[in-house]
N, CA, C and O atoms as CSV, one atom per row, in Angstrom:
chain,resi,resn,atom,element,x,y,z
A,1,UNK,N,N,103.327,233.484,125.756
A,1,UNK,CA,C,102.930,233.285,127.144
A,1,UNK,C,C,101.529,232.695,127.188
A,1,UNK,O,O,100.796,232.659,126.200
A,2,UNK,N,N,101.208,232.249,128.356
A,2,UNK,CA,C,100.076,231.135,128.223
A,2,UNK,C,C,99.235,232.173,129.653
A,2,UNK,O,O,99.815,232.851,130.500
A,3,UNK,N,N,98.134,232.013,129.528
A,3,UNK,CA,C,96.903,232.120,130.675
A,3,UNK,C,C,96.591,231.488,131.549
A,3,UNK,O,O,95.732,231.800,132.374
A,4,UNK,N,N,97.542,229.994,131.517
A,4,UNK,CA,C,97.231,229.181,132.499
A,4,UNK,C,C,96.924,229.346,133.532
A,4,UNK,O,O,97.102,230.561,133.608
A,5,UNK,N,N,96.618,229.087,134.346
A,5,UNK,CA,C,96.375,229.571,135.750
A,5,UNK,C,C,96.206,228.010,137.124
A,5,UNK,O,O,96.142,226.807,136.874
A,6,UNK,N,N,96.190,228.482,138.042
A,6,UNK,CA,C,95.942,227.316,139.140
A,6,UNK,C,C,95.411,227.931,140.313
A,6,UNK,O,O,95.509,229.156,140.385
A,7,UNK,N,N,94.860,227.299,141.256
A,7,UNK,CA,C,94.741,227.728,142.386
A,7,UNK,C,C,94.254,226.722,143.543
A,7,UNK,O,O,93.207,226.075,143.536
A,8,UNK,N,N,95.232,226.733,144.525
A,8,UNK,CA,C,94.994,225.962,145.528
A,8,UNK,C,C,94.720,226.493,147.093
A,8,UNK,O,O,95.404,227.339,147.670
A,9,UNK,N,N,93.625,225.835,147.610
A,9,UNK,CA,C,92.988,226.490,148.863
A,9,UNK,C,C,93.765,225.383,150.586
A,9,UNK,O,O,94.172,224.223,150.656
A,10,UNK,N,N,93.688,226.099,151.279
A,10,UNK,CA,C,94.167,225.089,152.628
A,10,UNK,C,C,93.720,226.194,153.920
A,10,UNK,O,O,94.257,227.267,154.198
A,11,UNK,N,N,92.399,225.436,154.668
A,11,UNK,CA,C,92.816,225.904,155.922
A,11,UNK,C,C,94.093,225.256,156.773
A,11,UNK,O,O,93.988,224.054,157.015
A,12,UNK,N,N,95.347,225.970,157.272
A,12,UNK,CA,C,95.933,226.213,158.446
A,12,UNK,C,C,95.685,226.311,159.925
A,12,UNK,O,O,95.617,227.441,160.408
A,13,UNK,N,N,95.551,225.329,160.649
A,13,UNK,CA,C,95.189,225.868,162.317
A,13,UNK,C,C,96.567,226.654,162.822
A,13,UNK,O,O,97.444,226.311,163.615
A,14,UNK,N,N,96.431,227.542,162.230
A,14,UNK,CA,C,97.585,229.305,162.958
A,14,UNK,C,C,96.834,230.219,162.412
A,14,UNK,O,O,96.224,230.099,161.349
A,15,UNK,N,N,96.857,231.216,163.165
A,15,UNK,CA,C,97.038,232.569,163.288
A,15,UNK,C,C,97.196,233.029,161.857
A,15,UNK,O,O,98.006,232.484,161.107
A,16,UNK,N,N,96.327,234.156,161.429
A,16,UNK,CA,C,96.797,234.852,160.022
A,16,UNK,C,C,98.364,235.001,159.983
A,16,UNK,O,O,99.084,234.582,159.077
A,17,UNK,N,N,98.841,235.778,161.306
A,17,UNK,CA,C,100.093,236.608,161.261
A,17,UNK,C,C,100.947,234.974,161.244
A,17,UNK,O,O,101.931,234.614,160.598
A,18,UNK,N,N,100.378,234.482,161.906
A,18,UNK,CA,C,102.149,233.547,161.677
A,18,UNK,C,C,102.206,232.656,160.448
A,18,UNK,O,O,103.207,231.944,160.369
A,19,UNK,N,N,101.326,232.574,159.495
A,19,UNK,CA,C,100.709,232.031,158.262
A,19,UNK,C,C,101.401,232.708,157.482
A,19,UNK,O,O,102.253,232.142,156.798
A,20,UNK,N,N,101.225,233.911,157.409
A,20,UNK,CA,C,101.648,235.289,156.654
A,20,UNK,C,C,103.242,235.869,157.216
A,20,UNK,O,O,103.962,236.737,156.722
A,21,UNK,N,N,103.411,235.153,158.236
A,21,UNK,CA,C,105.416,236.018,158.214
A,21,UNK,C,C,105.958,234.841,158.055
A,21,UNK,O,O,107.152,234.822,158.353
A,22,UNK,N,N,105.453,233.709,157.643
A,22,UNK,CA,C,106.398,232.483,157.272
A,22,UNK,C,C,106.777,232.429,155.907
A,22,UNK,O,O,107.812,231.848,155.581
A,23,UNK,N,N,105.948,233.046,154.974
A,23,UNK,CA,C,106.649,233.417,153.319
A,23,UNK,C,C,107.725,234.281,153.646
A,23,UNK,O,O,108.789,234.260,153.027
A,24,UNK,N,N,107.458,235.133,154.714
A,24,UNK,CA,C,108.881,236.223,154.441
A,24,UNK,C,C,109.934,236.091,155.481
A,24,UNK,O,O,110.631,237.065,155.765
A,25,UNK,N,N,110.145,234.516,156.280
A,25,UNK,CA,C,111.397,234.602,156.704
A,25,UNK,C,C,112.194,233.442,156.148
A,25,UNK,O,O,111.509,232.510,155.727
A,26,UNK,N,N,113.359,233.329,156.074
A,26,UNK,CA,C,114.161,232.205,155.373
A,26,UNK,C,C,114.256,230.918,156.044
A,26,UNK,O,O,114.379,229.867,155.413
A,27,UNK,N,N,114.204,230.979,157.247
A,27,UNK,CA,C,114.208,229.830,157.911
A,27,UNK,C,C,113.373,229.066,158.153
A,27,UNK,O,O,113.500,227.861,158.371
A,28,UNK,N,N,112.260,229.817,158.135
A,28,UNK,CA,C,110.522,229.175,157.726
A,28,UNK,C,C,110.657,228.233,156.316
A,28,UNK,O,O,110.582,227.012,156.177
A,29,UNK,N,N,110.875,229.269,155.376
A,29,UNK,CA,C,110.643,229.327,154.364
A,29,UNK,C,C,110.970,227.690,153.940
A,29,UNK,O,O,110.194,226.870,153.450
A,30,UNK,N,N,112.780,227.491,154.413
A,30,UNK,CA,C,113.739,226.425,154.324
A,30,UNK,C,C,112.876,224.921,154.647
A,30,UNK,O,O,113.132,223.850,154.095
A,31,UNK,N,N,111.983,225.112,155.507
A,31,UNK,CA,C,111.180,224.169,155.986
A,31,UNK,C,C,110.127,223.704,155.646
A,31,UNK,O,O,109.663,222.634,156.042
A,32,UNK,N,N,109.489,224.675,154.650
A,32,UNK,CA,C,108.252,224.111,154.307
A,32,UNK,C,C,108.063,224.311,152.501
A,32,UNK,O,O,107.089,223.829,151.924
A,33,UNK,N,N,109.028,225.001,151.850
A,33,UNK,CA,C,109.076,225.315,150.161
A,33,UNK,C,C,109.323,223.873,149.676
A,33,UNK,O,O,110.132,223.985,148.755
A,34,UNK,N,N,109.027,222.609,149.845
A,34,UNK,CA,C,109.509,221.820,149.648
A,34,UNK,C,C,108.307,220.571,148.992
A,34,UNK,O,O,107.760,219.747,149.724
A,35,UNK,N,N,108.088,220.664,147.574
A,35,UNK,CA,C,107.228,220.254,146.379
A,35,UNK,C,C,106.769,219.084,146.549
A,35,UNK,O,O,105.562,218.910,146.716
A,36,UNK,N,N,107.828,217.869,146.535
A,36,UNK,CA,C,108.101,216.501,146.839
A,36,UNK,C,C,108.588,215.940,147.667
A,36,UNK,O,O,109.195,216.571,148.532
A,37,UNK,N,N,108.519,214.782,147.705
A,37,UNK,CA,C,108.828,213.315,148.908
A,37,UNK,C,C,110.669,213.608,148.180
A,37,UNK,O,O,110.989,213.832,147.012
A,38,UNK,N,N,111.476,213.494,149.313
A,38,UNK,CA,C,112.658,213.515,149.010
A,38,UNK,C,C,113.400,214.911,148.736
A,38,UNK,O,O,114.630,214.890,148.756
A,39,UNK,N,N,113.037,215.579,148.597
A,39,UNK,CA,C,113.155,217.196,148.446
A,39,UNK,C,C,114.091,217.773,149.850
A,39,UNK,O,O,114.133,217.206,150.942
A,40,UNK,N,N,114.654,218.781,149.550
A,40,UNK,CA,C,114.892,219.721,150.904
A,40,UNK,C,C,115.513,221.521,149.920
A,40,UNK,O,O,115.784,221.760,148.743
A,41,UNK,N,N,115.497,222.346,151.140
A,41,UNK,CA,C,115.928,223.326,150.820
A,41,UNK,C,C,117.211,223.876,151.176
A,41,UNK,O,O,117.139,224.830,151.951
A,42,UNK,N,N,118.127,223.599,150.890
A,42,UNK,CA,C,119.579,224.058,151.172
A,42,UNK,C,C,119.818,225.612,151.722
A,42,UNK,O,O,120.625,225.922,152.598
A,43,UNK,N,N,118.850,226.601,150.941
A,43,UNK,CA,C,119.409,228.002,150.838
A,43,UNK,C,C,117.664,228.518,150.583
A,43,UNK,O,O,116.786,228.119,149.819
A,44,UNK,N,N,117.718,229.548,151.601
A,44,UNK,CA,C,116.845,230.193,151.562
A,44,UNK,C,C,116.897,231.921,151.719
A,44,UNK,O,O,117.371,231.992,152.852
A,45,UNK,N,N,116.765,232.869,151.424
A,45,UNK,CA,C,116.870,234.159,151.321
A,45,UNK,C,C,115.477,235.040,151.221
A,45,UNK,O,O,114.538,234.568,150.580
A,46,UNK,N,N,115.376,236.110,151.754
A,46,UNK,CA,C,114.245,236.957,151.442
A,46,UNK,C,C,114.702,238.531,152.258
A,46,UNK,O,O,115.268,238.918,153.280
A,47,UNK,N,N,114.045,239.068,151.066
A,47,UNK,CA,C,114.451,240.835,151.619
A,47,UNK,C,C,113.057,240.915,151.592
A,47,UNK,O,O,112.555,241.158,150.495
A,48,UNK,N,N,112.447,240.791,152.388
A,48,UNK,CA,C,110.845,240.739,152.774
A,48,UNK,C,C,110.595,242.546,152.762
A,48,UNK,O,O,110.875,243.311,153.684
A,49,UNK,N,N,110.182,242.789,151.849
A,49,UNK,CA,C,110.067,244.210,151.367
A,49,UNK,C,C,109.406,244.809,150.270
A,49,UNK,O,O,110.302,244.675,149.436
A,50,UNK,N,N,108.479,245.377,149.662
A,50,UNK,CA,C,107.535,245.693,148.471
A,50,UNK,C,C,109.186,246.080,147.366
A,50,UNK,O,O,109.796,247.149,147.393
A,51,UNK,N,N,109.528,244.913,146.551
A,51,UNK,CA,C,110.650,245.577,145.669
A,51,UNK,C,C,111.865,244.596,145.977
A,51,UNK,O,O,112.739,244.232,145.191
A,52,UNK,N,N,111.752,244.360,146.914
A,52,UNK,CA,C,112.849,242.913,147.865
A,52,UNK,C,C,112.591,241.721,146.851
A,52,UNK,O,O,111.683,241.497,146.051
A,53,UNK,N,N,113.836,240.993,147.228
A,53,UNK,CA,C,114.140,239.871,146.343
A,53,UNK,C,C,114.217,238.542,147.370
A,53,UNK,O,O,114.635,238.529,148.528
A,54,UNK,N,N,113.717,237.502,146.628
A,54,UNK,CA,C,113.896,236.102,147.538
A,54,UNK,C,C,114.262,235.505,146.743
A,54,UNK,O,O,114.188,236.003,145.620
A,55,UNK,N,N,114.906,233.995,146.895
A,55,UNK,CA,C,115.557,233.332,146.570
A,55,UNK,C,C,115.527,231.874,147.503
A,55,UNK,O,O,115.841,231.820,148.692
A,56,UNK,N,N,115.083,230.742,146.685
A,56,UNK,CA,C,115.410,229.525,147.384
A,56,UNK,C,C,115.791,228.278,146.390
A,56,UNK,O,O,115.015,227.862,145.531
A,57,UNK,N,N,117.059,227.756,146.623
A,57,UNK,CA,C,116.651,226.726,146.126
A,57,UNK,C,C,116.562,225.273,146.670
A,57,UNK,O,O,116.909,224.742,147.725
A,58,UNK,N,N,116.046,224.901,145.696
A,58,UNK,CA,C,114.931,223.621,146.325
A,58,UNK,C,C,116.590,222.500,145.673
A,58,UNK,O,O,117.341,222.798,144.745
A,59,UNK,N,N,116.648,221.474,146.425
A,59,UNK,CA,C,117.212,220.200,146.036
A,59,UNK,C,C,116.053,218.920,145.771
A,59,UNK,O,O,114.906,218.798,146.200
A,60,UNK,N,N,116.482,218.462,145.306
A,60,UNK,CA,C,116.396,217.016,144.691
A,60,UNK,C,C,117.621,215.534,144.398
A,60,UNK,O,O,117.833,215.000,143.309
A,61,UNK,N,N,117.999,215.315,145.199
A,61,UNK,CA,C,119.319,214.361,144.887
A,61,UNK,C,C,120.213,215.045,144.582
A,61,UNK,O,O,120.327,215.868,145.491
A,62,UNK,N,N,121.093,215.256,143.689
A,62,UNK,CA,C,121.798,216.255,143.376
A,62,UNK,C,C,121.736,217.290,142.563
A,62,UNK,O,O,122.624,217.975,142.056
A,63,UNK,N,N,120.606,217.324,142.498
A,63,UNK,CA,C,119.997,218.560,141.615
A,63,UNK,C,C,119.403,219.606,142.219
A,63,UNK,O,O,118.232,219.477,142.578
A,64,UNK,N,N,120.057,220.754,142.428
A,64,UNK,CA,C,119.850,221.790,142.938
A,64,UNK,C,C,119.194,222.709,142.094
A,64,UNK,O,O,119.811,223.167,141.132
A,65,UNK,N,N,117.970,223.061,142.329
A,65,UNK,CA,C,116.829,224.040,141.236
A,65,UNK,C,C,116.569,225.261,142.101
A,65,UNK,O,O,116.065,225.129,143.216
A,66,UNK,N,N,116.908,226.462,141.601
A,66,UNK,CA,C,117.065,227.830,141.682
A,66,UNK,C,C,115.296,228.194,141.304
A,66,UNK,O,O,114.632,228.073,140.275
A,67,UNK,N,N,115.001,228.647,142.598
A,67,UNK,CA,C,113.850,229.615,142.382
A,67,UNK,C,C,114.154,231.262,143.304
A,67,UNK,O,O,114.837,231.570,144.280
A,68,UNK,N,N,113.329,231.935,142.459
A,68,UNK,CA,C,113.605,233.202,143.083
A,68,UNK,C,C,112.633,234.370,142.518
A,68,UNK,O,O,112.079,233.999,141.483
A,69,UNK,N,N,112.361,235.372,142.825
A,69,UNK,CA,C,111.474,236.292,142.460
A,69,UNK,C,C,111.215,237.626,143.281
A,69,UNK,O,O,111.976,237.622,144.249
A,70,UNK,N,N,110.475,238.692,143.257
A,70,UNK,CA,C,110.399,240.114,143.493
A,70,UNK,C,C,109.003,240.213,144.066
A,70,UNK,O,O,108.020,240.065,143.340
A,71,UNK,N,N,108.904,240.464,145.364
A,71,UNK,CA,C,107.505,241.106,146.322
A,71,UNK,C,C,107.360,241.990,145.554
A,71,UNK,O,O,108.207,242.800,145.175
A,72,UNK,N,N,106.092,241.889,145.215
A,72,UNK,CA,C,105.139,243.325,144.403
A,72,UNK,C,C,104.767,243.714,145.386
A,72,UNK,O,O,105.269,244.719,145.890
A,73,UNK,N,N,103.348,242.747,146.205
A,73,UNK,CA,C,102.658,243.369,147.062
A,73,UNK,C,C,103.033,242.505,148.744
A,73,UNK,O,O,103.507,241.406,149.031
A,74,UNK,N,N,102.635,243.428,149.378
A,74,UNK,CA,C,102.958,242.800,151.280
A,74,UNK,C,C,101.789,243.447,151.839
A,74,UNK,O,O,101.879,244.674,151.878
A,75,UNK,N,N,100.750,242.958,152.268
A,75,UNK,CA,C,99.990,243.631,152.997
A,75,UNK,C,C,99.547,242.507,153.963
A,75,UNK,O,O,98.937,241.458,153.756
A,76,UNK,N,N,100.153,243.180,155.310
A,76,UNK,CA,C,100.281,242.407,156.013
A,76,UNK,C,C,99.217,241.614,156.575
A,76,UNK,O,O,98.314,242.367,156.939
A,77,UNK,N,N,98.947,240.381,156.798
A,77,UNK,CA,C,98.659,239.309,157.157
A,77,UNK,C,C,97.289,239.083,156.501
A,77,UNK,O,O,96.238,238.702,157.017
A,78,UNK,N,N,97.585,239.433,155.159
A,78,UNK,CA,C,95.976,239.402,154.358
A,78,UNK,C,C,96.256,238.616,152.750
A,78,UNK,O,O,95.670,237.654,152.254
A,79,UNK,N,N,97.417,239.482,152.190
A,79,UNK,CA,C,97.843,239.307,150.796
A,79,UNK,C,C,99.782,239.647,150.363
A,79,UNK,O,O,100.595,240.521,150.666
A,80,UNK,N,N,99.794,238.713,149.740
A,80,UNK,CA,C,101.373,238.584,149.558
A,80,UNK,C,C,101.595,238.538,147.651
A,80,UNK,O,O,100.893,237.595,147.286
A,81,UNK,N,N,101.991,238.910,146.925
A,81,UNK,CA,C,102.048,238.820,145.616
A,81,UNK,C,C,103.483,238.807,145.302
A,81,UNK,O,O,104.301,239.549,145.847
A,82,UNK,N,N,103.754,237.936,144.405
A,82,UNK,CA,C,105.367,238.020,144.223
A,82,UNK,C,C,105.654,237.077,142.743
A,82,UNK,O,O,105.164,235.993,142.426
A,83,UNK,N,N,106.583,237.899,142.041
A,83,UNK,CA,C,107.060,236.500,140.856
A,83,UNK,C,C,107.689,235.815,141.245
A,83,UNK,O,O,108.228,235.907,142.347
A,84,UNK,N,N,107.850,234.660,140.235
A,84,UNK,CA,C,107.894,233.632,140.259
A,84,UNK,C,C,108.902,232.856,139.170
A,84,UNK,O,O,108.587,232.313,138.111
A,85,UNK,N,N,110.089,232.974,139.727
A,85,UNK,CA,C,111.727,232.810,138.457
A,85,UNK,C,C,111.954,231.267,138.847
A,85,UNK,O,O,112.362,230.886,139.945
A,86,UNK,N,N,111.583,230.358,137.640
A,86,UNK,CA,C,112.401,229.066,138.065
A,86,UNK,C,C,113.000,228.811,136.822
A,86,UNK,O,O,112.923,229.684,135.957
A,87,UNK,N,N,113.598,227.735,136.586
A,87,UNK,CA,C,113.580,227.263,135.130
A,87,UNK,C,C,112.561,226.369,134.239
A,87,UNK,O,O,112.679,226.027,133.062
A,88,UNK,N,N,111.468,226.082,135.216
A,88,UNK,CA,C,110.596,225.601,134.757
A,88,UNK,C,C,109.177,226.837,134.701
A,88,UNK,O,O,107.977,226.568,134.768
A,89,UNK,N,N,109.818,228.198,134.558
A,89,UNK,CA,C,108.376,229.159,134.734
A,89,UNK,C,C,108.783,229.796,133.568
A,89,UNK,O,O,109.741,229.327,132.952
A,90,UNK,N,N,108.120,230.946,133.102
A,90,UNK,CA,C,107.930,232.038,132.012
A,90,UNK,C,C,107.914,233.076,132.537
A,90,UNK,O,O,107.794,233.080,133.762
A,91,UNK,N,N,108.031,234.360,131.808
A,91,UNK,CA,C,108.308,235.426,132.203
A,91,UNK,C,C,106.602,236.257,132.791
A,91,UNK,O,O,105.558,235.938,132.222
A,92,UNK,N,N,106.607,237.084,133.721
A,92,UNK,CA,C,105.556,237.338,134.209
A,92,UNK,C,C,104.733,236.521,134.838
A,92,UNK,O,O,103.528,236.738,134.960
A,93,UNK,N,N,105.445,235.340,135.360
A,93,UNK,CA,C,104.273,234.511,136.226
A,93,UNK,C,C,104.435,235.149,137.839
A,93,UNK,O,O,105.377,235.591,138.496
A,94,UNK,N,N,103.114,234.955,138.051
A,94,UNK,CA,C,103.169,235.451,139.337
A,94,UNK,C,C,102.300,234.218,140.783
A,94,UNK,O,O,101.484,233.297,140.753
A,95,UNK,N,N,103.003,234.854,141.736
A,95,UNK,CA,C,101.879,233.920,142.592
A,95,UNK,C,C,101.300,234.869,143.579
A,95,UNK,O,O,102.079,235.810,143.734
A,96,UNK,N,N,100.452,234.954,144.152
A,96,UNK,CA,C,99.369,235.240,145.012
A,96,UNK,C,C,98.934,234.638,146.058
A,96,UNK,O,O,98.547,233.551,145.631
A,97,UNK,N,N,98.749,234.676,147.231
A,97,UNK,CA,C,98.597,234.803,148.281
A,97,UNK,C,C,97.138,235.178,149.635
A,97,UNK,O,O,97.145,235.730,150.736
A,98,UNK,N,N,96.493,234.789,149.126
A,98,UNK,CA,C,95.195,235.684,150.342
A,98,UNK,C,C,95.332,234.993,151.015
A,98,UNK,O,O,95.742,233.854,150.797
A,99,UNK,N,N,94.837,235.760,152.720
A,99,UNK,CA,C,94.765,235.069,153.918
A,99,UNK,C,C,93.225,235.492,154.117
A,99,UNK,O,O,92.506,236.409,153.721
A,100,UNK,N,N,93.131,234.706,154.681
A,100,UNK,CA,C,91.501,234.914,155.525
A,100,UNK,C,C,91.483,234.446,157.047
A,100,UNK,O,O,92.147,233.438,157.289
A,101,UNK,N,N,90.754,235.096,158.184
A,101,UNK,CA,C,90.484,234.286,158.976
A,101,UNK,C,C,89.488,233.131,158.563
A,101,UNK,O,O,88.600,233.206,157.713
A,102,UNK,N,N,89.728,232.366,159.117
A,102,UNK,CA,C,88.645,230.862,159.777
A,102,UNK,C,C,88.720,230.399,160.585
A,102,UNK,O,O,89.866,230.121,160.938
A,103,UNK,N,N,87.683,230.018,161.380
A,103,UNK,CA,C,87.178,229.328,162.291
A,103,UNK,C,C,88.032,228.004,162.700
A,103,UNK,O,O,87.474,227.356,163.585
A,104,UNK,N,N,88.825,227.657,162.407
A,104,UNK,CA,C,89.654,226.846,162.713
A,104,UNK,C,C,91.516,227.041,162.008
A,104,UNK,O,O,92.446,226.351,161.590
A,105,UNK,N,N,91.152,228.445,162.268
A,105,UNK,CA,C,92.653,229.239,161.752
A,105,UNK,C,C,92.665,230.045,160.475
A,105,UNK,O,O,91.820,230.917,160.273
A,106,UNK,N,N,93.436,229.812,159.782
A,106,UNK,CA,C,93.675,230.751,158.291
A,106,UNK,C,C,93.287,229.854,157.348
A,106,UNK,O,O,93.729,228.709,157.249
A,107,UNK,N,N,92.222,230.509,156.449
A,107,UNK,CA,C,92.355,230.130,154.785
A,107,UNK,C,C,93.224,230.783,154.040
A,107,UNK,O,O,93.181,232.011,153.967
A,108,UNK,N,N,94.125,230.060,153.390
A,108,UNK,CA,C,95.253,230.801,152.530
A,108,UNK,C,C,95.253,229.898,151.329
A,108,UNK,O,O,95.654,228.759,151.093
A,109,UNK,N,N,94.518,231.052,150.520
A,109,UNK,CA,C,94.351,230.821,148.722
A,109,UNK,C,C,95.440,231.173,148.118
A,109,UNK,O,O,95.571,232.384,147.945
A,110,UNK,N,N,96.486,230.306,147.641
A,110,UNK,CA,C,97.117,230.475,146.448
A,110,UNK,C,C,96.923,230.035,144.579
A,110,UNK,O,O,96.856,228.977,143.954
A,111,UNK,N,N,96.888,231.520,144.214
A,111,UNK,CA,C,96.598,231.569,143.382
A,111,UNK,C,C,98.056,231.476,142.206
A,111,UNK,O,O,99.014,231.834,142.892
A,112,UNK,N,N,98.346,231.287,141.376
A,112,UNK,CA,C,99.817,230.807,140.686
A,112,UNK,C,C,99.096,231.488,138.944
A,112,UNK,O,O,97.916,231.562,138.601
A,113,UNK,N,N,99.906,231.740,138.445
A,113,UNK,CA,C,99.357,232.692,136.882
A,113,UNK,C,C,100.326,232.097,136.011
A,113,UNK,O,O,101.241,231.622,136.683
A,114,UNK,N,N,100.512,231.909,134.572
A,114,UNK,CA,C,101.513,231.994,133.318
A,114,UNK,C,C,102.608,230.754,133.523
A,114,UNK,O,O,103.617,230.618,134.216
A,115,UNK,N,N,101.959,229.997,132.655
A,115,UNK,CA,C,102.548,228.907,132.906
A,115,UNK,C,C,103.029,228.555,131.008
A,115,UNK,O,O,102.573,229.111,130.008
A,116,UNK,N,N,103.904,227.633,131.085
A,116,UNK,CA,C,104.401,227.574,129.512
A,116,UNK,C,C,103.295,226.364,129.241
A,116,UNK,O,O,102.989,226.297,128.050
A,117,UNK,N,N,102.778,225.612,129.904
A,117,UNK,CA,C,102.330,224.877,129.255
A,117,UNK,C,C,101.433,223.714,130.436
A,117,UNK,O,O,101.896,223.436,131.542
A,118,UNK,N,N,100.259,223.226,129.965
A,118,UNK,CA,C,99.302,222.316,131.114
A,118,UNK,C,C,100.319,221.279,131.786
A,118,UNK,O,O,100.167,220.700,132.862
A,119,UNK,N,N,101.120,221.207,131.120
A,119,UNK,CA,C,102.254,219.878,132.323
A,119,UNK,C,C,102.703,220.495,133.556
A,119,UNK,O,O,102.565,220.142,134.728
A,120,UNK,N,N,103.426,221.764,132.884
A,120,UNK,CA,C,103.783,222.454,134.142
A,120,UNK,C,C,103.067,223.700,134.544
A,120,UNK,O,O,103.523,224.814,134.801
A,121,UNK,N,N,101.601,223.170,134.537
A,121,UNK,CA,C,100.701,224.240,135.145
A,121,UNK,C,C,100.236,222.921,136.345
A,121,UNK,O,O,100.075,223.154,137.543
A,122,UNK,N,N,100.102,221.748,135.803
A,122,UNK,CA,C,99.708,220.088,136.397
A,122,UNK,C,C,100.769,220.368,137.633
A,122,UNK,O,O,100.592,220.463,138.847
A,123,UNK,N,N,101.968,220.462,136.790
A,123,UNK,CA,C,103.018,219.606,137.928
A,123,UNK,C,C,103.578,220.888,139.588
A,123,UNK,O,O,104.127,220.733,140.679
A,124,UNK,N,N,102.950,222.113,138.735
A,124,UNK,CA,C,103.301,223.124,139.915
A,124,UNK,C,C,101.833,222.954,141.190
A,124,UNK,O,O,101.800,222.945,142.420
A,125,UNK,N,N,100.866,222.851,140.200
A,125,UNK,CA,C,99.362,222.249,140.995
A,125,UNK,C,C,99.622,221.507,142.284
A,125,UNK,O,O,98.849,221.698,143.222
A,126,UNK,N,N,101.033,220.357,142.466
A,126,UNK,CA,C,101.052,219.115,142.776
A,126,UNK,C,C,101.551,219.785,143.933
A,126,UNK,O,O,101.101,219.420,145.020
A,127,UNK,N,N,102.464,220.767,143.895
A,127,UNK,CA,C,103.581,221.072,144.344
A,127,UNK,C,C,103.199,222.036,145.197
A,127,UNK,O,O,103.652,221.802,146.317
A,128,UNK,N,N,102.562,223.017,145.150
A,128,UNK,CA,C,102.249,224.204,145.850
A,128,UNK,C,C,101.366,223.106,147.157
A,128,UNK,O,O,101.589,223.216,148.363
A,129,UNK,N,N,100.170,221.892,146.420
A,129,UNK,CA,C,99.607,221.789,147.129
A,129,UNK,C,C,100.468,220.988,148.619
A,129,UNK,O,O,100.105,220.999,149.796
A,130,UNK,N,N,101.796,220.292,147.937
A,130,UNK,CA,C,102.477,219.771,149.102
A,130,UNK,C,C,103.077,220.922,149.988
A,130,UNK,O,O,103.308,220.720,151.180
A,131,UNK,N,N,103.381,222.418,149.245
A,131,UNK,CA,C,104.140,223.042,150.046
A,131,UNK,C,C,103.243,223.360,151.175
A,131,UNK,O,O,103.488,223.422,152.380
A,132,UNK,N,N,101.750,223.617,150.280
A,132,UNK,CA,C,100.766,224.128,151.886
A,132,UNK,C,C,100.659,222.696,152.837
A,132,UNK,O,O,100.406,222.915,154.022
A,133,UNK,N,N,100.758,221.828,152.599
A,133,UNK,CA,C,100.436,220.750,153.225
A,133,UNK,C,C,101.941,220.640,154.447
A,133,UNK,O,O,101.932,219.972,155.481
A,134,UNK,N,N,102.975,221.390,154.000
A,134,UNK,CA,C,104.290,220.801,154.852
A,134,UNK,C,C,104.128,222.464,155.605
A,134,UNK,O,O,104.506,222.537,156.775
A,135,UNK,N,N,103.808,223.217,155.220
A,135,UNK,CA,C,103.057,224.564,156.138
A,135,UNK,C,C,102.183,224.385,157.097
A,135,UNK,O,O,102.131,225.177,158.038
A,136,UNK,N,N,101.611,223.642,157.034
A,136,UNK,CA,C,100.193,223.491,157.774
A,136,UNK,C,C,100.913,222.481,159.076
A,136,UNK,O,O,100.497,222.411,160.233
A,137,UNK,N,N,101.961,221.839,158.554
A,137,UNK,CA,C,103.037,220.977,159.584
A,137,UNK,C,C,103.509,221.417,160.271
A,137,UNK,O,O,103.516,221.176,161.478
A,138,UNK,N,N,104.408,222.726,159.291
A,138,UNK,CA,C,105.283,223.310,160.225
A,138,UNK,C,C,104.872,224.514,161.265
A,138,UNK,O,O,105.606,225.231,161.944
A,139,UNK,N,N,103.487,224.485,161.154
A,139,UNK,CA,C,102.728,225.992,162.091
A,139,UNK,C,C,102.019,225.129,163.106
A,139,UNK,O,O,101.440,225.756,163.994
A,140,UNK,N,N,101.948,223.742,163.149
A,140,UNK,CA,C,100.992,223.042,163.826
A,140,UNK,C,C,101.395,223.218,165.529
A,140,UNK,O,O,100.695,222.683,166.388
């Protein structure tokens, strides 16, 4: 296992709370988990619960990629912690979550852990930063 690590920052003009219940509903979720240009989410799931399981997967042309993982932590509209199951991850990766207020809405730091290797520590970098970027769309 590797130490890699990443972390990407985005103020949001919303509300902590609606920043923070859009990881844990599916239909949110469906709308904005989405890495790349051309992408969509077919299937989205979440038992939004400390121990609850989510599940989305992401498409690509006809390539349907299975992500999914387990809420550690939920504290509401502050911090969200959860793994992180793809076929491109390792065991024990996790991602992270802080909210903050700001002055022009929410800062929400994601932080991403255990990566197999700098390509796909690079290429998840790319990706998280589009997902906050299609978040910041879909709360606008």
């Amino acid at each position: 296992m590797s130490d890699l690590s990443l972390t990407v920052s985005r103020v949001i003009k919303a509300p902590r709370e609606s920043v923070f219940q859009a990881w844990l509903e599916p239909d949110k979720l469906a709308r904005f988990m989405i890495p790349g240009e051309g992408m969509s989410v077919p299937t989205a799931e979440a038992d939004a619960r400390e121990g609850g399981r989510f599940t989305i997967v992401m498409q690509a042309g006809e390539n349907r990629i299975p992500h999914s993982g387990t809420y550690l932590t939920i504290e509401p509209h502050s911090k969200l912690v959860f793994t992180w199951e793809s076929p491109f991850s390792v065991e024990g990766s996790t991602v992270t979550l802080d909210l903050a207020a700001h002055d022009d809405g929410t800062e929400i730091t994601l932080t991403h852990v255990i990566f197999p290797n700098e390509e796909s520590r690079d290429n998840h970098q790319g990706g998280w930063a589009s997902i906050l970027g299609k978040l910041a769309q879909e709360l606008a």
